[in-house]
C-alpha positions as CSV (number, residue, x, y, z in Angstrom):
1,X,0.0,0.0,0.0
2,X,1.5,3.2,-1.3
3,X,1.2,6.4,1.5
4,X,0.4,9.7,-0.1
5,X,2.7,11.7,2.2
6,X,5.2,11.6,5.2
7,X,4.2,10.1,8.4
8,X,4.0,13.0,10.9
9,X,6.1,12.6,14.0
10,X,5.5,15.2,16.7
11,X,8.4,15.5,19.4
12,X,9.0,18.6,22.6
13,X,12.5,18.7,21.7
14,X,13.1,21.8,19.3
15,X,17.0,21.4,18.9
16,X,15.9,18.4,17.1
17,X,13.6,19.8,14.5
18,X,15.8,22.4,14.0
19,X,18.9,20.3,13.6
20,X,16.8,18.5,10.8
21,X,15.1,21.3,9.2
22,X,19.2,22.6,9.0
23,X,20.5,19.5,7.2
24,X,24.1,21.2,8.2
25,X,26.4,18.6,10.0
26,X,27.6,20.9,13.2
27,X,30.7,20.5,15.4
28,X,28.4,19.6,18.2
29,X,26.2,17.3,16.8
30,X,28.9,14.3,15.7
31,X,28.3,12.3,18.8
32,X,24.7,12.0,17.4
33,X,23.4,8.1,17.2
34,X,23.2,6.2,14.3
35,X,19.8,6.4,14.6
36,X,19.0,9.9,14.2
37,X,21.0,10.0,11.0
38,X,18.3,7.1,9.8
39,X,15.4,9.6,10.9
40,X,17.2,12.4,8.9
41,X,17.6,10.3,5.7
42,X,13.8,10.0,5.8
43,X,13.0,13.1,6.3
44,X,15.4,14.2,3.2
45,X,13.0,11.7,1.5
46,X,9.8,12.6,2.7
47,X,8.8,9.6,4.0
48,X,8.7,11.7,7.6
49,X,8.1,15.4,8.9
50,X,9.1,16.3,13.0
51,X,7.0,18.7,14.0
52,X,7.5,20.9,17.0
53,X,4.9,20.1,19.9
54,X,4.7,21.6,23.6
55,X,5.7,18.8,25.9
56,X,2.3,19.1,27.9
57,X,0.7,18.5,24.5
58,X,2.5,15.2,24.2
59,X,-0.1,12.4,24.5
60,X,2.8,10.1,26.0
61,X,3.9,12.8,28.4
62,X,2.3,10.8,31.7
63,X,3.9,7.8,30.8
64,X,7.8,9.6,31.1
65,X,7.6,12.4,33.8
66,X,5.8,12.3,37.1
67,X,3.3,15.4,36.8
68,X,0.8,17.2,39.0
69,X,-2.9,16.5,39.3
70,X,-3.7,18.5,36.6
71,X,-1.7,17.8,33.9
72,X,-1.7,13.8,34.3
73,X,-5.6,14.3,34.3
74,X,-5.0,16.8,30.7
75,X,-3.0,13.2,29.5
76,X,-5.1,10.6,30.9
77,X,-8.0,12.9,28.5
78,X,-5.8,12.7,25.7
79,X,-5.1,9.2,25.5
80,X,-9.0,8.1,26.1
81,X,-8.5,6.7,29.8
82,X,-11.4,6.8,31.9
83,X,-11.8,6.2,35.6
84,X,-12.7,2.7,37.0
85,X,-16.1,4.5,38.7
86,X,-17.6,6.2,35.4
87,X,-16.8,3.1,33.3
């Protein structure tokens, strides 16, 4: 099955997206992972776009910081959870 456009991958971290939008190699970027320079060849292809998102935005954000009241209750919204008493 062919995809009509990049698959969107939103991420908090805006050094990233700018390091990609860039496409410059930096003196401070060569310890860089093998990894990202995978994510960077697709994105030179367009199979993917990083955009920039808020980290309180992130649906995942409960699962990798401990957060206040208020904010794990903004995720728990996000990803569909519901509490055991108003299932």
């Amino acid at each position: 099955m062919k995809q009509g456009k990049g698959i969107v991958i939103q991420v908090d971290n805006k050094s990233t997206v700018e390091l990609v939008k860039s496409l410059v190699n930096h003196e401070r970027s060569k310890h860089i992972d093998v990894r990202f320079h995978f994510v960077l060849e697709q994105v030179k292809e367009g199979n993917v776009e990083l955009e920039h998102i808020g980290s309180q935005a992130q649906v995942a954000y409960m699962f990798t910081k401990s957060l206040p009241a208020t904010l794990f209750e903004n995720s728990k919204m996000m990803t569909g959870m519901k509490d055991k008493k108003t299932i």
